[in-house]
BAKESE-196844 format. One line per field, with one value per residue (C-alpha): residue in one letter; x, y, z. Coordinates in Angstrom, 3 decimals, padded with zeros to 6 digits. Layout:
N
res <- c(A	...)
x <- c(X	...)
y <- c(Y	...)
z <- c(Z	...)
END
This chain:
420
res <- c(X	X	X	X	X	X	X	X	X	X	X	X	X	X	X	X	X	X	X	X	X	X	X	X	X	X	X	X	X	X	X	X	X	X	X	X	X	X	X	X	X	X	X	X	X	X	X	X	X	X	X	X	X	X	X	X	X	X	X	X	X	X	X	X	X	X	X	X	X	X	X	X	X	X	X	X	X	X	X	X	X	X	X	X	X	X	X	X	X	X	X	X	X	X	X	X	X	X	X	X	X	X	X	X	X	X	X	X	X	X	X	X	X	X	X	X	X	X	X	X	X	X	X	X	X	X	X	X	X	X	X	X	X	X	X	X	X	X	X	X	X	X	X	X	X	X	X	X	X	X	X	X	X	X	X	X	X	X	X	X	X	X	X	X	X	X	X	X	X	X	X	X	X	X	X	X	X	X	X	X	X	X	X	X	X	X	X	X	X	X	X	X	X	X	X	X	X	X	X	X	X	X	X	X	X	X	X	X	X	X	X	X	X	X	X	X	X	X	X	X	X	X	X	X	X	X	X	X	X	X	X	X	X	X	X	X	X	X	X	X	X	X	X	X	X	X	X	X	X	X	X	X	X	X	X	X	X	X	X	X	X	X	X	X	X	X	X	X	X	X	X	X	X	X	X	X	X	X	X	X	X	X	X	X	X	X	X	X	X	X	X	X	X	X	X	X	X	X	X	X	X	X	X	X	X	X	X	X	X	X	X	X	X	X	X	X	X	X	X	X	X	X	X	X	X	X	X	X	X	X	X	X	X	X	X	X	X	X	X	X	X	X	X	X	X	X	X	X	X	X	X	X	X	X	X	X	X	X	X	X	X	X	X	X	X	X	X	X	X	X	X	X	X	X	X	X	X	X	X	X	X	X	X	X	X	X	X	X	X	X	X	X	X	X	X	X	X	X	X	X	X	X	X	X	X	X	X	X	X	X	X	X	X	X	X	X	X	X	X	X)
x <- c(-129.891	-127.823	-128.339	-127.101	-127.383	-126.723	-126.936	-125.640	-122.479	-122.070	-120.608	-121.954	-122.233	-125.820	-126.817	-125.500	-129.521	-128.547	-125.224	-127.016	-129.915	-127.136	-125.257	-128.832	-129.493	-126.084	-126.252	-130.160	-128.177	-128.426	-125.024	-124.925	-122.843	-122.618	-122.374	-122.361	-122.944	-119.987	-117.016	-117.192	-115.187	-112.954	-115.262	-117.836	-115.773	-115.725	-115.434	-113.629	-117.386	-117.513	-113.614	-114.758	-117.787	-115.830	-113.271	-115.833	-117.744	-117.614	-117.849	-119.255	-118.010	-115.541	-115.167	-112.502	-112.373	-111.207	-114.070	-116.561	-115.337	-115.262	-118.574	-120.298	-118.948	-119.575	-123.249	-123.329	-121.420	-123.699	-126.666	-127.169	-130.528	-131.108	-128.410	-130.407	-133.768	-132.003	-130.747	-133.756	-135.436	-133.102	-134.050	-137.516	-137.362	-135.308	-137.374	-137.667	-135.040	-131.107	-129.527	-132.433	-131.615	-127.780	-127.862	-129.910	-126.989	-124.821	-127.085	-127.537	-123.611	-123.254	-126.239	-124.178	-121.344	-123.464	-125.483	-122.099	-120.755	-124.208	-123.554	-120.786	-121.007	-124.237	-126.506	-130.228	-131.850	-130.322	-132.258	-131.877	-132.271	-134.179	-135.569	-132.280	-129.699	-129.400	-133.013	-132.565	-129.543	-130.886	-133.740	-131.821	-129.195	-132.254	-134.207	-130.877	-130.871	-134.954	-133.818	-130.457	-131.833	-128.700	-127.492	-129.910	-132.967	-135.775	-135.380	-137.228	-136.814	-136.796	-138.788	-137.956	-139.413	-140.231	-137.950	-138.496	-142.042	-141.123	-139.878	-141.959	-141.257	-137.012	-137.597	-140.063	-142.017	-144.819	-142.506	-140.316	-142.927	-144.501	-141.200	-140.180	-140.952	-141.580	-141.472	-140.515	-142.024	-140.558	-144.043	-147.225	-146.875	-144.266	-147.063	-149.716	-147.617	-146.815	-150.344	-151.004	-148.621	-149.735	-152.555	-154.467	-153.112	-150.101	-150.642	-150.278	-146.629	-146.252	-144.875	-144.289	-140.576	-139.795	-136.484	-135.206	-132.352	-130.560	-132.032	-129.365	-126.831	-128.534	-129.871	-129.179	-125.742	-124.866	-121.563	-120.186	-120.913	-119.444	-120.753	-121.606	-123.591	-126.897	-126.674	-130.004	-129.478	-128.811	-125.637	-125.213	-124.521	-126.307	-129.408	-127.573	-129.399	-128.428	-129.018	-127.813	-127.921	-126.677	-125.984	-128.078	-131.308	-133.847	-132.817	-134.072	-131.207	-131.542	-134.636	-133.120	-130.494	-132.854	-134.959	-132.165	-131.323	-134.853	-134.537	-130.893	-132.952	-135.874	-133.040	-132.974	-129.442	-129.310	-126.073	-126.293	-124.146	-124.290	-122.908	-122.848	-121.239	-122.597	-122.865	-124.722	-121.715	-120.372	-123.811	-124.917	-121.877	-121.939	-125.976	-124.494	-122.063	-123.982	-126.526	-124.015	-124.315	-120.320	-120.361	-123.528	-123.070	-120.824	-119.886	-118.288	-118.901	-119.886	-119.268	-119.093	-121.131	-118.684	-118.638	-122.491	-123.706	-121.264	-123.024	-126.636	-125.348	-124.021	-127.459	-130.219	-132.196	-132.132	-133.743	-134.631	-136.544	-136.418	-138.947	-138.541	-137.732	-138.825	-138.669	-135.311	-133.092	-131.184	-134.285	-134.809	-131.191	-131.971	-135.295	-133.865	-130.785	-133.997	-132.656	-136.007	-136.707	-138.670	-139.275	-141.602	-145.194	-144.171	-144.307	-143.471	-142.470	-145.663	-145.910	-142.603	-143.158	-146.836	-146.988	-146.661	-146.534	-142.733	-141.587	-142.967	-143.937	-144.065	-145.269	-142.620	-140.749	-141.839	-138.733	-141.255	-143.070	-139.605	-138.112	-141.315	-141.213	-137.411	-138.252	-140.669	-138.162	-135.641	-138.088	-138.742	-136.753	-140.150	-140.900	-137.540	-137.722	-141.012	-140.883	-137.370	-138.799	-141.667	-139.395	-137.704	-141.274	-142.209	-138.790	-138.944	-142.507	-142.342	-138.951	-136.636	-134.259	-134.207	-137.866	-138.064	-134.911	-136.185	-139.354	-137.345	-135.453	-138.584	-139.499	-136.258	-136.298	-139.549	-138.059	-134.961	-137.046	-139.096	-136.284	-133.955)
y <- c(030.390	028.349	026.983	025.201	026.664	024.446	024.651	022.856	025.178	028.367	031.163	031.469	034.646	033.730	033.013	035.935	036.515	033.504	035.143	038.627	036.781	034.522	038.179	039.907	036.930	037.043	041.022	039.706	037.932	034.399	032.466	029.908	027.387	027.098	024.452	023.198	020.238	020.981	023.740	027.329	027.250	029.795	031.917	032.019	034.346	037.523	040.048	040.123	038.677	035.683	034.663	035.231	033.026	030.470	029.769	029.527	026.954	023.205	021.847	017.938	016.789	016.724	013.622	013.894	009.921	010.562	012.835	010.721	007.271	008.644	010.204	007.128	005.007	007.467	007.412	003.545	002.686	005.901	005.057	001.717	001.642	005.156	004.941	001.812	003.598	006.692	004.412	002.528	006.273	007.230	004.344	004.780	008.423	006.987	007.103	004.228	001.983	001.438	004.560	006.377	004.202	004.655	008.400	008.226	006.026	009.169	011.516	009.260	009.344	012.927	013.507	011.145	014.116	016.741	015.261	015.181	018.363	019.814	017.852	018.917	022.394	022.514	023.106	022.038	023.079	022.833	025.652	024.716	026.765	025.193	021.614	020.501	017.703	019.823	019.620	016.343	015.682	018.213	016.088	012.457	014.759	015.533	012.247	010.730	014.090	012.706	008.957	009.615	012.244	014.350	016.156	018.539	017.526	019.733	021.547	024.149	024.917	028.490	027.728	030.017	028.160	027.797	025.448	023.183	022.259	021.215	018.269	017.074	013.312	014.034	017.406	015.157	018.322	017.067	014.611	017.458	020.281	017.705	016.785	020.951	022.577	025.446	026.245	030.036	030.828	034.231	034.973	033.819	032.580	030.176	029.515	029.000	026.758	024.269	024.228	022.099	019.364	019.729	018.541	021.436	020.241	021.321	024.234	026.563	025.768	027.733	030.798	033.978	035.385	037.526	038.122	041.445	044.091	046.582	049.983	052.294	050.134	050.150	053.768	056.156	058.057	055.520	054.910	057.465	056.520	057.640	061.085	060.015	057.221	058.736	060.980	058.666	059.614	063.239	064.825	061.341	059.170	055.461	055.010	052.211	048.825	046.875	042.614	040.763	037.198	033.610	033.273	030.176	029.854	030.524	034.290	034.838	037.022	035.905	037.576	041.017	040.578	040.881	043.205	045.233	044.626	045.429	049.233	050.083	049.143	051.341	054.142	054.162	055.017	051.792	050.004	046.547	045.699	041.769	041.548	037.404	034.271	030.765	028.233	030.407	032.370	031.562	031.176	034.773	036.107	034.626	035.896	039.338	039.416	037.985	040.721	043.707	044.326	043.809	047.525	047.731	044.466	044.980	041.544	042.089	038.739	037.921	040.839	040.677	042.388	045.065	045.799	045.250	048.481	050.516	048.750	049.754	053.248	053.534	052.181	054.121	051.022	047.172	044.662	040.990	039.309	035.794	032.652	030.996	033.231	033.059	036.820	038.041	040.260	041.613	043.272	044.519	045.873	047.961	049.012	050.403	052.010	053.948	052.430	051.874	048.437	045.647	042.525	039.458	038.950	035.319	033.915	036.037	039.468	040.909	041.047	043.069	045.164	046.714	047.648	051.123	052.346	050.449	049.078	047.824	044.175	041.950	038.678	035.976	034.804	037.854	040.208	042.594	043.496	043.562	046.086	048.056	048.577	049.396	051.627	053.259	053.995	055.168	057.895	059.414	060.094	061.663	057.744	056.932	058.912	058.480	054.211	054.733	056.267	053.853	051.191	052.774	053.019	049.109	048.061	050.329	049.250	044.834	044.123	045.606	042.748	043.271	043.152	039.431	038.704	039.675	037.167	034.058	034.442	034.135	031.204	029.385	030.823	028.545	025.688	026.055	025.793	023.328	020.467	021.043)
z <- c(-010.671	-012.759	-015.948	-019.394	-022.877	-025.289	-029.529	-032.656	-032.989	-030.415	-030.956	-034.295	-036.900	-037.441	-033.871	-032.584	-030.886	-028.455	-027.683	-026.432	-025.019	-023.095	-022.083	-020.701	-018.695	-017.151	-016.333	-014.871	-012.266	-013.879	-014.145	-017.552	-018.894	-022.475	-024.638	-028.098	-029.802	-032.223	-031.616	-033.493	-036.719	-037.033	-039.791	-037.283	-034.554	-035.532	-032.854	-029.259	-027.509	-029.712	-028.796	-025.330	-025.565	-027.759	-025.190	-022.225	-024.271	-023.570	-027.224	-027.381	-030.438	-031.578	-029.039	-026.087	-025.614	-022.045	-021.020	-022.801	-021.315	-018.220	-018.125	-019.183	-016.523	-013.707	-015.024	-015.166	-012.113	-009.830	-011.692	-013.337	-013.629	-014.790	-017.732	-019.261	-019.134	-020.797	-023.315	-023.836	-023.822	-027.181	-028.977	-028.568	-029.918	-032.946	-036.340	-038.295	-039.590	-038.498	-039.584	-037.157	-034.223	-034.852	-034.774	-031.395	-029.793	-030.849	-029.268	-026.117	-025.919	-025.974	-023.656	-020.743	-021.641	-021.343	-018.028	-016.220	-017.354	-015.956	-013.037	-012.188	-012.774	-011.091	-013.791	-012.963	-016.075	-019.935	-022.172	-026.081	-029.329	-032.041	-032.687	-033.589	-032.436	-029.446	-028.323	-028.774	-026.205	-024.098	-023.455	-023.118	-020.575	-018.305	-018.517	-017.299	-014.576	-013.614	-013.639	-011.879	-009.133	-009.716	-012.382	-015.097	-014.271	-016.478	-019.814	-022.313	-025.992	-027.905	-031.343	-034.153	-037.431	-039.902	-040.969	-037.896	-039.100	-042.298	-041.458	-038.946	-038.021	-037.930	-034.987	-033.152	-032.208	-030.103	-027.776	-027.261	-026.199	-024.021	-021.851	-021.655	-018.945	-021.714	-025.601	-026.147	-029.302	-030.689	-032.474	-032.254	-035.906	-034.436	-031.278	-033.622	-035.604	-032.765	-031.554	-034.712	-033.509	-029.919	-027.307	-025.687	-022.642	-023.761	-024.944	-022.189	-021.702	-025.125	-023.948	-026.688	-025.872	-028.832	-030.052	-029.753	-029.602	-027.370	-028.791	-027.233	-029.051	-032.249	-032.629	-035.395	-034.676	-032.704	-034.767	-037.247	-040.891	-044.060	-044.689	-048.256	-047.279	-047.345	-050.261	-051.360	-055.101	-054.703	-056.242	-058.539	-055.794	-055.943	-053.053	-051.154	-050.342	-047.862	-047.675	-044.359	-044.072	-045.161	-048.587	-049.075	-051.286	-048.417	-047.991	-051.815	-052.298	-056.159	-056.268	-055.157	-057.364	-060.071	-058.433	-058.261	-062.215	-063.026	-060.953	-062.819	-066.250	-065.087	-065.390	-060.600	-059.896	-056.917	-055.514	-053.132	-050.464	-049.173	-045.941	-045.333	-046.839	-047.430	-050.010	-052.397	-052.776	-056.178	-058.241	-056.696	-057.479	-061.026	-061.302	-060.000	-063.093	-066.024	-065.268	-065.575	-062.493	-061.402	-060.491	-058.200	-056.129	-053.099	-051.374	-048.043	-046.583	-042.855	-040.589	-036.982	-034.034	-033.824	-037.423	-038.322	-037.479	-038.969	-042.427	-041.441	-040.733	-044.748	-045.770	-047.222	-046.803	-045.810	-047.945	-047.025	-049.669	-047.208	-048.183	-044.753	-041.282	-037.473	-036.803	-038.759	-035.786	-038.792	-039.470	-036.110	-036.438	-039.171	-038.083	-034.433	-036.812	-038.511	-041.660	-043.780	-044.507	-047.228	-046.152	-047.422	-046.098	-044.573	-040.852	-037.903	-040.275	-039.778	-036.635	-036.588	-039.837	-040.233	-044.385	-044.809	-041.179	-040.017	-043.348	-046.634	-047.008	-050.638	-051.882	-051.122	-054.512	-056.449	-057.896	-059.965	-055.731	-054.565	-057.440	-057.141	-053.172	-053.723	-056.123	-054.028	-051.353	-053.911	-055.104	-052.322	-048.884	-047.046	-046.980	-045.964	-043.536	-042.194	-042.519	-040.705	-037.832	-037.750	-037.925	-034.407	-032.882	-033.981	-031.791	-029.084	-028.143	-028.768	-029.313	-026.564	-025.957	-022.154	-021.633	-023.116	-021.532	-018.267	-019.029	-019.838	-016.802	-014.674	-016.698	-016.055	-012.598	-011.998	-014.155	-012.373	-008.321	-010.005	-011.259	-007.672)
END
């Protein structure tokens, strides 16, 4: 079996889910070609695995004129007929107006790239992540693959949301679900979500494959921490909160900065460690200060795979106070790690987190729920404990990477049979 992964930018800190899902299906027996619509900046390879995966991955853009030119004309000369249709097929999926049409003539010219890469390498199927540009080439690659009779020839679509379905008419959600062979959905919340958009013909092609994690990798002990790391507030040392993620507005990290400032002036002795970087940088840093809270706020900035669990392992307890997720694996992380965990009541996150049994759940956009279920956790380490091992349970019984792993390779095992 041999497929095509392809997504906006690969390797990347924040997609490191598609990296180990990529890696399972390879140890499964499955050999893929990656690609990305735009090469890995240097900030976004971090450990020895995402050099590895940078190198072996055939970036589109930026442009090589040669290998573009010449993929174009091999497609027009072999196939005259089907590189016209393909075109005409772009420009038909463009939205209204001359800028849309003008970015689908870009994504019809990297599609010709990636249909001869595929076709070359012998890729039948192309398997994107997310609603993005590179759902969009990856269909154009394999309507050229149909029209052509050679080349990638079917393709499916992992869904995550929620920010795909907020803007609707630019993801083209409905064309896209009804030319895959498949839609993963990693929660029924995501399912549910492109049902709306979606004929009930359609709707059994809407397959759940959950994210998950390797639970032998993360497990408690399974890398030595700082022996003061867990003093939770006994013998004067701070109960340590940890925050993963993209320092942009979505993750609400705001919010649990003031959370936070609320707890220290309830008299809690808490310290916060932010292990990501992002735009948001400077204003939460700024927040961070004109709140006193210089002292308590520990930025380390993005960490890679082989450094990431060494932070859960320090943490008394992982906080992400998030207004738009699919199913966050940095929580899934933390909950295998038996690291306690708060999370908002939005999307997919309760299906992971059950309140009070494998983590504690707030309101979305509320600092006084999130200070108070900190604060909770922080007063008493029976609850730590017990929510910790939950959290273990919740992981080990729906989201053990290799079990969804092992059920997306049968579905692009039949894709695969299917488009050859």
């Amino acid at each position: 079996m041999r497929n095509a992964y392809i997504a906006s930018r690969y390797p990347a800190v924040s997609h490191t889910f598609i990296q180990r899902e990529i890696a399972g299906l390879r140890d499964q027996g499955a050999t893929i070609d990656t690609f990305a619509i735009r090469r890995a900046q240097p900030d976004e390879v971090l450990s020895r695995a995402d050099e590895a995966e940078a190198r072996a991955t055939y970036a589109l853009l930026p442009v090589r004129i040669t290998h573009l030119l010449r993929a174009h004309l091999r497609a027009l000369v072999r196939h005259p007929r089907g590189y016209k249709a393909t075109l005409r097929e772009a420009l038909r999926l463009a939205p209204a107006g001359a800028r849309g049409a003008l970015w689908q003539v870009f994504y019809f010219g990297e599609s010709v790239l990636l249909w001869d890469r595929c076709r070359r390498r012998g890729a039948a199927h192309v398997h994107a992540h997310f609603a993005n540009v590179a759902s969009d080439v990856a269909l154009l690659a394999t309507f050229l693959g149909r029209e052509a009779g050679e080349g990638p020839r079917s393709w499916s679509l992992t869904m995550h949301g929620s920010t795909e379905f907020y803007d609707v008419p630019g993801y083209r959600l409905a064309e896209k679900a009804r030319t895959a062979a498949f839609v993963a959905c990693v929660s029924d919340f995501t399912r549910s979500q492109m049902m709306l958009f979606l004929e009930e013909e359609h709707w059994p092609k809407l397959a759940l494959v959950r994210c998950g994690v390797d639970p032998e990798r993360f497990a408690p002990g399974a890398v030595a921490s700082d022996p003061a790391a867990h003093d939770g507030g006994d013998d004067g040392g701070p109960v340590r909160v940890l925050a993963v993620g993209r320092l942009v507005g979505g993750k609400g990290f705001a919010l649990l900065i003031d959370a936070v400032h609320a707890l220290v002036a309830r008299g809690r002795d808490v310290a916060l460690t932010v292990v990501g970087d992002g735009p948001s940088r400077e204003h939460l840093h700024a927040q961070a200060a004109r709140l006193g809270l210089g002292d308590r706020v520990e930025w380390v900035g993005a960490l890679g795979q082989d450094e990431i669990r060494a932070a859960y392992a320090r943490a008394d307890l992982f906080c992400l106070p998030s207004f738009a997720e699919g199913v966050p694996v940095v929580l899934m992380e933390a909950m295998a790690m038996e690291v306690p965990v708060v999370a908002t009541r939005i999307a997919g996150i309760p299906e992971l987190i059950k309140d009070g049994a494998s983590g504690l759940l707030v309101t979305p956009a509320r600092a006084d729920e999130l200070a108070d279920a900190i604060g909770r956790l922080v007063d008493d380490p029976a609850l730590r404990a017990r929510l910790g091992a939950g959290g273990r349970k919740a992981v080990l019984d729906g989201y053990d990477g290799a079990r969804w792993t092992a059920a997306l390779r049968g579905m692009l095992e039949t894709a695969t049979g299917h488009s050859t």
